[in-house]
ZADOTI-264857 format. One record per atom (N, C-alpha, C): residue in one letter; atom name; x, z negated, y negated. Coordinates in steps of 0.02 Angstrom, whole numbers. Each point is the difference from the previous one (the first is absolute). Layout:
# residues N
   aa   at        x        z        y
    A   CA        X        Z        Y
...
This chain:
# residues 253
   aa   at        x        z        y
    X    N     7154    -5012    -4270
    X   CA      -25       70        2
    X    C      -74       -1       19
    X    N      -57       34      -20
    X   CA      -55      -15      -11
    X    C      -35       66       37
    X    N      -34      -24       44
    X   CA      -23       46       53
    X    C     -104       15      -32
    X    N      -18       72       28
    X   CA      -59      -10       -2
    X    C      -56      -44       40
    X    N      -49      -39      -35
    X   CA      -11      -74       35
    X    C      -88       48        9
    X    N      -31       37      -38
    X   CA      -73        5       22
    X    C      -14       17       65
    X    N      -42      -32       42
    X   CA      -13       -4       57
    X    C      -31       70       18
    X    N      -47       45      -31
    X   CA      -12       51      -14
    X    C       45       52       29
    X    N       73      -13      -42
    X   CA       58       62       19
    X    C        3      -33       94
    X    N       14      -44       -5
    X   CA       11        3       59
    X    C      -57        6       68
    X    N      -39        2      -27
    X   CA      -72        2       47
    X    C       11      108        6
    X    N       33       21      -33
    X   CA       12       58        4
    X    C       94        0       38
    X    N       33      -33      -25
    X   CA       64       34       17
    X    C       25      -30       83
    X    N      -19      -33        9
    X   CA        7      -45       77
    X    C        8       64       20
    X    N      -98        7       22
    X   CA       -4       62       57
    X    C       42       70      -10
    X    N        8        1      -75
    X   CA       58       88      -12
    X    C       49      -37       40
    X    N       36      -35        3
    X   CA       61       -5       22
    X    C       10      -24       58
    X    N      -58      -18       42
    X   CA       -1        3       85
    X    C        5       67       -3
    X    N      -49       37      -13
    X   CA        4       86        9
    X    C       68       20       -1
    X    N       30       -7      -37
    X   CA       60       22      -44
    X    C       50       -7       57
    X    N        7      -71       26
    X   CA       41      -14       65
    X    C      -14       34       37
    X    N      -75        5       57
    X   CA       -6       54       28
    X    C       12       67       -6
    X    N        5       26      -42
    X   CA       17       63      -25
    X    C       93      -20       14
    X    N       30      -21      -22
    X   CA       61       -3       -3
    X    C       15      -24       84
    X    N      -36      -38       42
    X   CA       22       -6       47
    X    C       -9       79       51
    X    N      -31       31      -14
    X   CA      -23       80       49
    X    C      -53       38      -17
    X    N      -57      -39      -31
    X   CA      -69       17      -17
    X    C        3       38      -45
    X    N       42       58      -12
    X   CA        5       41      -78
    X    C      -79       29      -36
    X    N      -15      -30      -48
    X   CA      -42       29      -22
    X    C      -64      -56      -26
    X    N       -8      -39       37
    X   CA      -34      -66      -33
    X    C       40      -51      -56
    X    N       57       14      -12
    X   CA       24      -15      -58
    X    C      -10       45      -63
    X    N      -43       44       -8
    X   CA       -4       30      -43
    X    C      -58      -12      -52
    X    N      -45      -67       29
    X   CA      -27      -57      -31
    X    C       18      -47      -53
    X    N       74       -6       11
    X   CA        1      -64      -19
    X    C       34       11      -84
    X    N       18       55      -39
    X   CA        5        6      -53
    X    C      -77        5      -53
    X    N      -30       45       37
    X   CA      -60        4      -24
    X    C      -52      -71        2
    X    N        9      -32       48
    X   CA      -43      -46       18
    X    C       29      -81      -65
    X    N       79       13      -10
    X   CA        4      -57      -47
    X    C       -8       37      -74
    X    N        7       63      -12
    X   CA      -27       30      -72
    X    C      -59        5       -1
    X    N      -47      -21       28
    X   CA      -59      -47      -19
    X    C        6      -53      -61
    X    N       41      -16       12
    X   CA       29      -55      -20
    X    C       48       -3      -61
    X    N       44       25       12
    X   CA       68        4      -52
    X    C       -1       93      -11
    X    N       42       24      -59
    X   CA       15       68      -29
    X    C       31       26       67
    X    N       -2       60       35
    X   CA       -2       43       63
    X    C       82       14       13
    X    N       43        2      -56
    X   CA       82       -7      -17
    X    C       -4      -59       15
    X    N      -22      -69      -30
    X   CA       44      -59        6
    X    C      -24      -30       96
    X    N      -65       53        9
    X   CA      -12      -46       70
    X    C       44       54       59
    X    N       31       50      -38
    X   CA       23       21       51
    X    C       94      -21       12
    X    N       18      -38      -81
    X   CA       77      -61        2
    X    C      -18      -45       32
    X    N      -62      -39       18
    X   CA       -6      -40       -9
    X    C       21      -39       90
    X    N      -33       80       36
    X   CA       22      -11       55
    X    C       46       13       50
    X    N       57       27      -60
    X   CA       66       56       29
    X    C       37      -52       32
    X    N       23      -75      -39
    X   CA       45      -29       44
    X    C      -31      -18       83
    X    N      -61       -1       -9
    X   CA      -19      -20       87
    X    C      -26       75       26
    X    N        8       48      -37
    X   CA       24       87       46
    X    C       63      -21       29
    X    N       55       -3      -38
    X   CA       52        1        8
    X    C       32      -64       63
    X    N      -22      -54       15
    X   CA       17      -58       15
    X    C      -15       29       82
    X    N      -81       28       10
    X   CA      -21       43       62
    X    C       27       53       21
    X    N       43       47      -48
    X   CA       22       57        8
    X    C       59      -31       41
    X    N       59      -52      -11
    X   CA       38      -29       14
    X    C       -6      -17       70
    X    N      -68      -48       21
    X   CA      -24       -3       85
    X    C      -12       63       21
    X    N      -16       28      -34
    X   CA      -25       71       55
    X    C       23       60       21
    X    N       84        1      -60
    X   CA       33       30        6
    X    C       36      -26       71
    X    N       17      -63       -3
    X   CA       37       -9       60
    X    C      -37        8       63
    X    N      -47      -13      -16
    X   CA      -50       -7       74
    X    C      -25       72       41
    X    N       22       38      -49
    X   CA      -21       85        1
    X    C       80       48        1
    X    N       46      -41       -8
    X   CA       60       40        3
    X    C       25       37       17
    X    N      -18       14       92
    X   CA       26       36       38
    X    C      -59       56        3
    X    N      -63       -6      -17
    X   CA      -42       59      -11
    X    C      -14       35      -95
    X    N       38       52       17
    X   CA      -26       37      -67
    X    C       39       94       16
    X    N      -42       31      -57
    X   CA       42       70        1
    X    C       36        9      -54
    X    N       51       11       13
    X   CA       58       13      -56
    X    C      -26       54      -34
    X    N      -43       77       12
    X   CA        0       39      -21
    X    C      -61      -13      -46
    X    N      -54      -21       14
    X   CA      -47       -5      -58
    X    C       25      -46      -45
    X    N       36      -32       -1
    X   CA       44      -64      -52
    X    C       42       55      -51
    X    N       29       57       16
    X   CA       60       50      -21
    X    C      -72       31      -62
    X    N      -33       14       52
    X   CA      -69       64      -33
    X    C      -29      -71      -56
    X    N      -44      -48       -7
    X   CA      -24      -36      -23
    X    C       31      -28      -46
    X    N       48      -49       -5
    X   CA       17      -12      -63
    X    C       46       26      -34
    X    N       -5       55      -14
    X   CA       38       21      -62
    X    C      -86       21      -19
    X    N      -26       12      -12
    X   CA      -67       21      -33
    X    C        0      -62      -41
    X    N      -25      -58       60
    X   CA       -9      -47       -9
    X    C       21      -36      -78
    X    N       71       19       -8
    X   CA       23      -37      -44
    X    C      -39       53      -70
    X    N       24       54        7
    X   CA      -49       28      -52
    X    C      -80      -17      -35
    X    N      -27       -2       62
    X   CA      -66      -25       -4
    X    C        7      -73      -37
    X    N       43      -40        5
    X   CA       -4      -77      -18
    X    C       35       16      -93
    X    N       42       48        2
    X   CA       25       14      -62
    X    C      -56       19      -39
    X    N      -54       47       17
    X   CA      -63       25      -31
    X    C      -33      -58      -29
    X    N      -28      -44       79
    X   CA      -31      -51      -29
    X    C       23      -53      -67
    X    N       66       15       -2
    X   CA       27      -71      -34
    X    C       -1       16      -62
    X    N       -7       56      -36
    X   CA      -36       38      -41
    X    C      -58        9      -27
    X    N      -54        8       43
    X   CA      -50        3       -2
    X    C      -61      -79      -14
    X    N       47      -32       53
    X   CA       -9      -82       -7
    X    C       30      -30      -91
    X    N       18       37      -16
    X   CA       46       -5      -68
    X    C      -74       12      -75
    X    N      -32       61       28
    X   CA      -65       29      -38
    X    C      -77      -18       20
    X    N       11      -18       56
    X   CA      -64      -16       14
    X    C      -48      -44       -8
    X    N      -59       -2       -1
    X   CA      -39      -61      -20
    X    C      -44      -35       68
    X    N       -6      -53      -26
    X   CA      -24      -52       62
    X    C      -35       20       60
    X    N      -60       37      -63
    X   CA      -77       42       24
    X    C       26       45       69
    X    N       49       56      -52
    X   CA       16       46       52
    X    C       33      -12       52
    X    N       64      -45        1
    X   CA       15      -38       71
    X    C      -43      -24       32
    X    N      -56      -22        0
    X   CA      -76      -17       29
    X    C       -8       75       39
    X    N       -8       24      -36
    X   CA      -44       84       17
    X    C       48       17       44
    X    N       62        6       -5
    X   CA       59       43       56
    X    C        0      -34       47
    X    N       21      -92        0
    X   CA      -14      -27       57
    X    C      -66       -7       50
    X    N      -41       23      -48
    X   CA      -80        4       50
    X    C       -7       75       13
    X    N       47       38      -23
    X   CA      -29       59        9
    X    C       56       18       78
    X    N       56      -25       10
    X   CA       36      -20       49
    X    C      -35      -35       63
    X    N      -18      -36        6
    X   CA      -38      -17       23
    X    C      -76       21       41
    X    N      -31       26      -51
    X   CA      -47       31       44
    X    C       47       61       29
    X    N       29       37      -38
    X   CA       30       72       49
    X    C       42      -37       64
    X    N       18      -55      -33
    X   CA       22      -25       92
    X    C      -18        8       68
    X    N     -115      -13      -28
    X   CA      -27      -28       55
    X    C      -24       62        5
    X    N      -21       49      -62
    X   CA      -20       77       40
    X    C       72       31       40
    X    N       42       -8       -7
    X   CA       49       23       39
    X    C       -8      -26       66
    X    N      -11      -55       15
    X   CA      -20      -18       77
    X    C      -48       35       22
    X    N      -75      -26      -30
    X   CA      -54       51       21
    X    C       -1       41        1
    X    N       26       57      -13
    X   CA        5       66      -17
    X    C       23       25       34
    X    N       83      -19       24
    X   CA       39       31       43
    X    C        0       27       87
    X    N       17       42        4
    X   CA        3       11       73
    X    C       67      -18       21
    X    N       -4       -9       52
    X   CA       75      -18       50
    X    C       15       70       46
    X    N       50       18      -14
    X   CA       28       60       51
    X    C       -1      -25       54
    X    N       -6       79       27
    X   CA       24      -14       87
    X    C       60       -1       12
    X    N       52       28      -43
    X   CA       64       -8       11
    X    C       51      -46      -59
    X    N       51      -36       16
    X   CA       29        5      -63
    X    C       19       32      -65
    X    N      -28       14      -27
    X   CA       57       23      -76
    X    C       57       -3      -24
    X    N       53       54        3
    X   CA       58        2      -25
    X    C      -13       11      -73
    X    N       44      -49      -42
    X   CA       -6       -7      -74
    X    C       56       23      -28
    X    N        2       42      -40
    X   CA       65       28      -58
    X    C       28      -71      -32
    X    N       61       35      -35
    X   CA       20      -55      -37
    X    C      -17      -13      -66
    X    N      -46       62      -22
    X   CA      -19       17      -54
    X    C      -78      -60       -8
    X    N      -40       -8       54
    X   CA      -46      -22       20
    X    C       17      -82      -25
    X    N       48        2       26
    X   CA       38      -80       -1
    X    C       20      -43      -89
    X    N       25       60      -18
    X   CA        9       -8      -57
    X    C      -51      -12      -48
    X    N      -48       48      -15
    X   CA      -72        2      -11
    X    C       -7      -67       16
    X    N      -35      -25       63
    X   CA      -47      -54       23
    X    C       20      -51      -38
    X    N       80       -6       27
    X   CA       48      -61      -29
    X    C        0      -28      -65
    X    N        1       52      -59
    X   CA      -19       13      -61
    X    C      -55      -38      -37
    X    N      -62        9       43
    X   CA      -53       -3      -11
    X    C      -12      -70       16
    X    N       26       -7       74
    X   CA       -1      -93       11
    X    C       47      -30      -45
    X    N       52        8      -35
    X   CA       33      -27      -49
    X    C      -33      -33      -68
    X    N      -21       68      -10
    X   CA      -52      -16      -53
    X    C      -51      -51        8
    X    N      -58       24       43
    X   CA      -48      -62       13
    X    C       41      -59       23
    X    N       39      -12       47
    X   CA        7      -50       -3
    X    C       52      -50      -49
    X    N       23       19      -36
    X   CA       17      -10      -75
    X    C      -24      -48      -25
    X    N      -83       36      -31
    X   CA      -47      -15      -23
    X    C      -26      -48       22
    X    N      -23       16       84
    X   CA      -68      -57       20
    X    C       13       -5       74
    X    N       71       -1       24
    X   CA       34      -33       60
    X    C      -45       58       48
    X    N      -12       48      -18
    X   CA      -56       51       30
    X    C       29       59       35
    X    N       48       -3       12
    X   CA       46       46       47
    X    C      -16       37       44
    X    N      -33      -41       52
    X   CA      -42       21       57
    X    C      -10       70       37
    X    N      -63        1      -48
    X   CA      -34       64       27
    X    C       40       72       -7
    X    N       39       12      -53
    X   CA       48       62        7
    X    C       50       -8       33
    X    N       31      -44       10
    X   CA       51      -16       57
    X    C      -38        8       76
    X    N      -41      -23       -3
    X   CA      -37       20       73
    X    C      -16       74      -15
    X    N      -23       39      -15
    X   CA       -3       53      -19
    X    C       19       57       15
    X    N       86      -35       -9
    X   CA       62       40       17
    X    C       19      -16       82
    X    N       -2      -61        9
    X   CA       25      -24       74
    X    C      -36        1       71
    X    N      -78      -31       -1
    X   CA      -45       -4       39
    X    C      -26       48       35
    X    N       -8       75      -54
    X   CA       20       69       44
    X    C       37       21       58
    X    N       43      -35      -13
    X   CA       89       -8       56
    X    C      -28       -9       48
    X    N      -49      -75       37
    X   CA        5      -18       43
    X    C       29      -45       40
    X    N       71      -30      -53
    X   CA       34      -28       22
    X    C      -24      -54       42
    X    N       53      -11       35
    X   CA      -22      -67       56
    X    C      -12      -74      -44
    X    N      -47      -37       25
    X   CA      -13      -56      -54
    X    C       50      -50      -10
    X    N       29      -12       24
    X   CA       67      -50       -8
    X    C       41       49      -77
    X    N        1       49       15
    X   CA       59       44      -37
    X    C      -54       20      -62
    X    N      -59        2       -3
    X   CA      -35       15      -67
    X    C       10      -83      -19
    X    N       -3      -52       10
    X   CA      -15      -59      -16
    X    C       86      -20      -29
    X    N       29       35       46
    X   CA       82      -39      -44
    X    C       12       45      -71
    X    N        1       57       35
    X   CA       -2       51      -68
    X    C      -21      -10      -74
    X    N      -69      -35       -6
    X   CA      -65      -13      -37
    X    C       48      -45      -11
    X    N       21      -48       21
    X   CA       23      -71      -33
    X    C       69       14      -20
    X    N       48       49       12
    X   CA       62       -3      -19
    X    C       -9       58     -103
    X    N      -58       50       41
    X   CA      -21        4      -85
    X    C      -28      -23      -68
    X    N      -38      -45       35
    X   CA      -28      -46      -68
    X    C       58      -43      -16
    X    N       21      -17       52
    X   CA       78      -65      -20
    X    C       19       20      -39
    X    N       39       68        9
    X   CA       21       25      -73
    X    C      -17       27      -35
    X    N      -71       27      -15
    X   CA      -28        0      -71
    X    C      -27      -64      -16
    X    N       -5      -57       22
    X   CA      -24      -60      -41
    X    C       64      -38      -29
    X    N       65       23       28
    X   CA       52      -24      -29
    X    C       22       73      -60
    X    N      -34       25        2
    X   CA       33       47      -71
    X    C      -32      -11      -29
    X    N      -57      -31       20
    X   CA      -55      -22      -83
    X    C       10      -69      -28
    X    N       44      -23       17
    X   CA       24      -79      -39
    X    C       40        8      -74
    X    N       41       45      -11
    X   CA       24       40      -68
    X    C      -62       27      -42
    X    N      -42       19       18
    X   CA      -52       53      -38
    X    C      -33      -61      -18
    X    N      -15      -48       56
    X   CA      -67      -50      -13
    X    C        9      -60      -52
    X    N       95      -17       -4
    X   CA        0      -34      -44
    X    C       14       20      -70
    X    N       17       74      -13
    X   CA        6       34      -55
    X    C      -68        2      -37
    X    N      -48       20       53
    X   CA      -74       -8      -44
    X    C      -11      -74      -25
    X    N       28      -46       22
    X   CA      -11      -78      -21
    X    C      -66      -11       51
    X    N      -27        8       57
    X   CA      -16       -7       30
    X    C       -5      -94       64
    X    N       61        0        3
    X   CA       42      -60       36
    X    C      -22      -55      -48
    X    N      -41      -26       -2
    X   CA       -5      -62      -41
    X    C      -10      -69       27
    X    N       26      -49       -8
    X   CA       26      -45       22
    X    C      -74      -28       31
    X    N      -46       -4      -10
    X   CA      -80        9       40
    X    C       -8       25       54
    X    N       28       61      -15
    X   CA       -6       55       56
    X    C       47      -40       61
    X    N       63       -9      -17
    X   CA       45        3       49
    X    C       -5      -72       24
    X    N      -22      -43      -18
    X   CA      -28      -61       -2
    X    C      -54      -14       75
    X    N      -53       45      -35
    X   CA      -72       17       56
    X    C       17       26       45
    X    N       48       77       -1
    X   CA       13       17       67
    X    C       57      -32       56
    X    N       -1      -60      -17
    X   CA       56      -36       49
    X    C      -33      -36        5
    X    N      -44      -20      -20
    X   CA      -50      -62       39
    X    C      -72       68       58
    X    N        5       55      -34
    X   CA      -34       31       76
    X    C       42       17       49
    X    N       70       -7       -5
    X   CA       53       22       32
    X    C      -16      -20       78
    X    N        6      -66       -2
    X   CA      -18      -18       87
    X    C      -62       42       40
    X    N      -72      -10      -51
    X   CA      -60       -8       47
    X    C       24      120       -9
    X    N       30       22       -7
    X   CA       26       73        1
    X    C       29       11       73
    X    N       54      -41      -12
    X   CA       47       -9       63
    X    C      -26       -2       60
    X    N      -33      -49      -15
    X   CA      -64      -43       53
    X    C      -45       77       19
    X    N      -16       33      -35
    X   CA      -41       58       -4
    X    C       43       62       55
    X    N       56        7      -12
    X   CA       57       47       27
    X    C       16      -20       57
    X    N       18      -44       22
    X   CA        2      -28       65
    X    C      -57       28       52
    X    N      -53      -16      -15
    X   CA      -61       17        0
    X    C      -16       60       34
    X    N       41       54      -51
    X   CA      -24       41        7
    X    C       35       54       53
    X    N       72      -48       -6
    X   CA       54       26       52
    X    C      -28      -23       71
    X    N      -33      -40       26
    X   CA      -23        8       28
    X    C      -58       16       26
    X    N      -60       26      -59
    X   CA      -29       24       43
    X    C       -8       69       17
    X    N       57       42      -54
    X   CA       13       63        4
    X    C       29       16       81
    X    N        3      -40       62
    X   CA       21       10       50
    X    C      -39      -29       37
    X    N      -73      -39       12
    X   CA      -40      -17       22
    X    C      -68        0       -2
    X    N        0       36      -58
    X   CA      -93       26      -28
    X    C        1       80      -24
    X    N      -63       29       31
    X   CA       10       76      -28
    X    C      -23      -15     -101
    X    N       13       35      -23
    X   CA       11       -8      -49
    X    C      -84        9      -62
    X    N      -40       41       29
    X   CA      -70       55       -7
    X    C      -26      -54      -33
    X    N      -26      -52       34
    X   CA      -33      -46      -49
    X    C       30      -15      -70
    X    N       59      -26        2
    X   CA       23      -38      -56
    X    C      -14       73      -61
    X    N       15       57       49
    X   CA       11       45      -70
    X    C      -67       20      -40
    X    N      -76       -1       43
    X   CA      -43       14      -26
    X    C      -36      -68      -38
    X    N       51      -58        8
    X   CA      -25      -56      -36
    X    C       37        4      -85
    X    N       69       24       23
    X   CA       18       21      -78
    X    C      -19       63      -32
    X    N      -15       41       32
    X   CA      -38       46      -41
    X    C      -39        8      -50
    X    N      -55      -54       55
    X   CA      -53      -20      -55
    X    C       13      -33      -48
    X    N       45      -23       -3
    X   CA       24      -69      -56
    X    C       19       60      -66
    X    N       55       31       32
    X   CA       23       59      -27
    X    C      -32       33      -39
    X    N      -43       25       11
    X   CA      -70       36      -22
    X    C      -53      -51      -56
    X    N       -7      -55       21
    X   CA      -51      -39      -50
    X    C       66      -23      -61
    X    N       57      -31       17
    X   CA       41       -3      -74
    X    C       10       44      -26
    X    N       18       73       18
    X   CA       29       52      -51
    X    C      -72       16      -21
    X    N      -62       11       13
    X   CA      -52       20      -38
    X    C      -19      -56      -56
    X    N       35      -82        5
    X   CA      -21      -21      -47
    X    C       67       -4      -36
    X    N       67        2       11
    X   CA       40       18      -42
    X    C      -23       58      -49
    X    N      -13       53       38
    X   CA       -6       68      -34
    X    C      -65      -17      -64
    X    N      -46      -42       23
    X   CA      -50      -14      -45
    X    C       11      -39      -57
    X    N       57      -46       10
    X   CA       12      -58      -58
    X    C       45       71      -36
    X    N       40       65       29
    X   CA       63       -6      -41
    X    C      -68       73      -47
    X    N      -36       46       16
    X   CA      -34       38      -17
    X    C      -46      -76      -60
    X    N       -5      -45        4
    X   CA      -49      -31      -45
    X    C       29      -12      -51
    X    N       72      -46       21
    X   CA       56        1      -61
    X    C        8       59      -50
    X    N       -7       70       40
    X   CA       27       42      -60
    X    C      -76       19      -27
    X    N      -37        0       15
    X   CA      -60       14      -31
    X    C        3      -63      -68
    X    N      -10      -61       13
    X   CA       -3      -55      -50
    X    C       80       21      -39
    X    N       57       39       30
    X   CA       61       -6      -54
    X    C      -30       44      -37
């Protein structure tokens, strides 16, 4: 089985997938690098198969490691959207062209990082409808579908709350678990799963793991502020050059 060998991809995919661990170990939100950062590289669909089995492999540690913290009620509100949203995408992923997966995933992206900057923090918590939930959920379905880009509308919906950080951090991980396991049907229907793909992402499998561990602990021993304004920026310089390669593509189509 024949793995990708240019030193190139991997001078890019290493560091997505330390991120990626961290993110999966507590750090929500610096994983939202690491699709964009290997579609540099590979079509923005295949880099976002490419890294589902080592989503999934972390979702597995972090589900257990996060077990006893989560809310049942944003899980009730959230995915049923969710699955809708992933039904849209799988559709849409069906019509779309390379360029424009460029443009949505960079255009994701930057609204990520104006959503940080932008936002104010209440003085009080926010009580959220279920209607709210549905919506958000929907919406993270979709992006993250596409470009493992979930994130920011899921925070959206939840981070308002307030919840206590143990219980936003199990929560966060008991929802992606299962939307990255409902996208294994969709991903191999597109023909996506190619023996390359699944090949490469088991040889990043460890230095991921290695990444998650990581991150499990330092989600309980480091405030978090730095790491996030270090992915930001990252955040911010790939989706403006995603957004630039996928706006150039359709100009030259």
């Amino acid at each position: 089985m024949s793995i990708i060998t240019d030193p190139v991809f991997y001078l890019i995919a290493v560091p997505a997938v330390i991120l990626l661990g961290m993110s999966k170990g507590g750090f929500a939100g610096i994983g939202v690098v690491t699709t964009p950062l290997i579609a540099l590289y590979l079509p923005p669909l295949e880099a976002a198969a490419l890294i589902l089995p080592t989503l999934i492999t972390q979702d597995v540690i972090s589900v257990w490691w996060y077990r006893k913290d989560w809310d049942p009620w944003n899980l009730k509100v959230l995915l049923p959207g969710a699955v809708v949203g992933m039904g849209l995408a799988w559709i849409f992923a069906g019509y779309v062209t390379d360029s424009a997966l460029r443009i949505v995933i960079g255009t994701i992206g930057i609204s990520f990082v104006l959503h940080h900057v932008l936002k104010t923090k209440p003085a009080e918590p926010q009580r959220k409808s279920a209607l709210s939930g549905f919506f958000w959920g929907g919406v993270s379905g979709f992006t993250s579908f596409l470009s493992q880009a979930g994130g920011p509308p899921y925070q959206a919906h939840v981070l308002p709350q307030r919840l206590p950080k143990l219980t936003l951090v199990g929560t966060t991980t008991i929802f992606f678990a299962i939307v990255n396991a409902l996208k294994i049907g969709p991903y191999f229907a597109l023909g996506q799963f190619t023996p390359r793909n699944i090949a490469t992402s088991l040889l990043l499998l460890p230095i991921a793991v290695a990444g998650n561990a990581f991150g499990i602990w330092l989600v309980r021993v480091t405030p978090q502020e730095a790491f996030y304004k270090i992915a930001y920026t990252i955040v911010f310089c790939v989706s403006i050059m995603l957004l630039w390669q996928g706006i150039s593509g359709l100009i030259r189509g």
